[in-house]
N, C-alpha and C positions, 0 to 999 in steps of 0.2 A: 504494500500500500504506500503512494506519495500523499506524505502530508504538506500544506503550506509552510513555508519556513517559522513562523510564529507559534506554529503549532507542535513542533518537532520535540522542542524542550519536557514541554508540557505531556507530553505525550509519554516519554520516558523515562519523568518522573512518576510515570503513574497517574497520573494526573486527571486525563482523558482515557475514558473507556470503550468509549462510541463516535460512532462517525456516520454522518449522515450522505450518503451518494446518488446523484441521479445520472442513472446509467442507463443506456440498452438495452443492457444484460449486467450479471455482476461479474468483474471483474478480480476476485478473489472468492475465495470457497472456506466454508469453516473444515478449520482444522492445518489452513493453510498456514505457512510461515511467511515473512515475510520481511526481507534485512531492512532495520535504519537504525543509523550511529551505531555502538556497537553489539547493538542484540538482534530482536526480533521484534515483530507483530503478531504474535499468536490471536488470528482470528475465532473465536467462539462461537457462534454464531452470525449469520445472514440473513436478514428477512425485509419481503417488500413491505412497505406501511403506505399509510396517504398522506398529502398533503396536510390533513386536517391532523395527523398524529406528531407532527414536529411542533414544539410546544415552546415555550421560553424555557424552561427546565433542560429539555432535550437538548436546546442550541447551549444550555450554558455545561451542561455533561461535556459537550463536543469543543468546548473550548474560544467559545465566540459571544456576543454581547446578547445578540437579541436573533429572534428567527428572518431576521432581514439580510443580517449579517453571515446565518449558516448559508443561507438559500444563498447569495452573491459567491462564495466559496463550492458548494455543491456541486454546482452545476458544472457536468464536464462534456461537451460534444453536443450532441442533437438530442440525445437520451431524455426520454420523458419517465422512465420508471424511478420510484426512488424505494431507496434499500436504506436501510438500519444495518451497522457493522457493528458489532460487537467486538472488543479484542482484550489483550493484555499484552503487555510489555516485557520481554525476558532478557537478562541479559546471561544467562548462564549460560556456560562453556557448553555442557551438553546441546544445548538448543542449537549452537553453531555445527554439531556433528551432522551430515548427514543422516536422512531418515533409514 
C-alpha cells in the first residue's frame, strides 16, 4: 500500500489502522504484506462500504481532519468503488522473511 507522505509517520507509529480507497477493484488483499520504511503493512481485512459509511470518526482513524479531506486523498484513477483497508504495522525481522 502507498501512503501520502504525511501519513507514512503516522502510520508506523501505529497510529493509523485504516485506510479508506476508491478503486476499480482493490488493489491489495487481506493477509497481504506490504513494504514501507522498515516493516510492513499487514492488511487485515478488505471490504467495500458507501459513501454514506465514511464518517468524521473514520477520516480521523485514517489520519486526516475531516471527510472532505479523506475523500480529496482517496480518490485514485477513475475508480468509483470505495473499500475500507484494515491493517497493522510490523516491523519485525520475521515479517521481512519471505512467506
Amino acid at each position: 500500500m502507498i501512503f501520502t507522505k504525511r501519513l507514512r509517520e503516522p502510520v508506523m507509529r501505529g497510529e493509523i489502522t485504516c485506510s479508506v480507497r476508491i478503486w476499480q477493484r482493490p488493489h491489495v488483499k487481506a493477509g497481504g504484506r506490504y513494504p514501507l520504511g522498515p516493516g510492513w503493512v499487514h492488511v487485515t481485512s478488505i471490504r467495500e462500504i458507501d459513501l454514506a459509511d465514511i464518517t468524521a470518526e473514520l477520516a480521523r482513524r485514517g489520519g486526516f481532519q475531516d471527510v472532505e479531506d479523506l475523500l480529496a486523498t482517496a480518490k485514485h484513477g477513475p475508480g468509483e468503488t470505495i473499500y475500507l483497508v484494515e491493517f497493522e504495522y510490523r516491523e519485525d525481522r520475521a515479517w521481512s522473511d519471505p512467506l
